[in-house]
N, C-alpha and C positions, 0 to 999 in steps of 0.2 A: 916633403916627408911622405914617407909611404901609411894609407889609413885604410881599416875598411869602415866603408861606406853604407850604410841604408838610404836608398830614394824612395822607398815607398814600400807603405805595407803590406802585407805579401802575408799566404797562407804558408804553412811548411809543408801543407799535404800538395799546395802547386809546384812549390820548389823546396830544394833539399840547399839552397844556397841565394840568401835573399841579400847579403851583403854581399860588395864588390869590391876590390883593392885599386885603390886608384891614388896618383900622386898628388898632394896638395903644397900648397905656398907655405911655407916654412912659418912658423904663426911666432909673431912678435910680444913680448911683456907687454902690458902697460902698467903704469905706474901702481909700484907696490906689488905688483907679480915677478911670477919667477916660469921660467922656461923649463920643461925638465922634459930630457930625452927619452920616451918611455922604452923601459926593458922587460915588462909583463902587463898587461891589463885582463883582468878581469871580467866575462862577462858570465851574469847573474840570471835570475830569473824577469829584473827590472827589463834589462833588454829582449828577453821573446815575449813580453809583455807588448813592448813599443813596436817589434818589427810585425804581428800579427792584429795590431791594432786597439788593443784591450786598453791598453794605456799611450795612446799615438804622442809621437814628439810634438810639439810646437811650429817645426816648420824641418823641410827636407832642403837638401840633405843631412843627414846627422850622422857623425862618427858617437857609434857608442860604445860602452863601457864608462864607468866610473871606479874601479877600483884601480888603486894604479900603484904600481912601484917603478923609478927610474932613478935618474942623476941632474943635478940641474947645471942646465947649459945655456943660461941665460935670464936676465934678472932687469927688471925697469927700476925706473928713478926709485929711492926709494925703500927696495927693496932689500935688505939687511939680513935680515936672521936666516937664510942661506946662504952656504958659499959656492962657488963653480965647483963641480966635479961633488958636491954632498948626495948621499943617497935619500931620496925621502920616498914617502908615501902618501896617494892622496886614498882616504877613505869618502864615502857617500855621508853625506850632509845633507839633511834637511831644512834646516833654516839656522840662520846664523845671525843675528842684529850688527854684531862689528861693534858695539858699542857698552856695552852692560859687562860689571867685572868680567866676567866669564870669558867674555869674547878676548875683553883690552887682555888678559891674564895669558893670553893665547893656548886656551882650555877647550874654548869651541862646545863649552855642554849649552848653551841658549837653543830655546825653540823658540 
């Protein structure tokens, strides 16, 4: 799959291009996920946060963006309430338990 990439943080006043497009390994489900081909992502203020340092990733390299619309193209053991070829969307989530109505009701409103 084609992604861009941040290796490291970088001002904008050094460069006007601190991501790089580079090919990666095709990323597999795991159990209870779903693959989805992305057709638009999203980036926000989160990411020139991360690429200048304000808020750095956890480790490089990192593909960023988190908003996402595509189609799903693959699904682990499990994973049921999509099907091949559904359009979905992922929105930014801040914490999520998995566990408390909210989550099991698949509402996703849990902090």
């Amino acid at each position: 799959m084609k992604a861009m990439v941040l290796s490291r943080i970088s001002s904008f006043r050094d460069t006007k291009t601190p991501l790089e497009m580079v090919d990666l390994p095709d990323p597999i489900p795991g159990d209870g996920e779903i693959l989805i081909r992305v057709s638009t992502c999203g980036v926000c203020h989160t990411e020139l946060d991360e690429i200048e340092g304000r808020t750095p990733p956890p480790r490089f390299p990192v593909v960023p963006g988190h908003e996402i619309v595509g189609r799903v193209a693959g699904a682990g053991k499990g994973a049921t309430r999509f099907q091949m070829g559904d359009r979905v969307g992922v929105g930014w989530i801040h914490s999520a338990c998995g566990k408390c109505p909210y989550c099991l009701s698949g509402n996703r409103k849990c902090l």
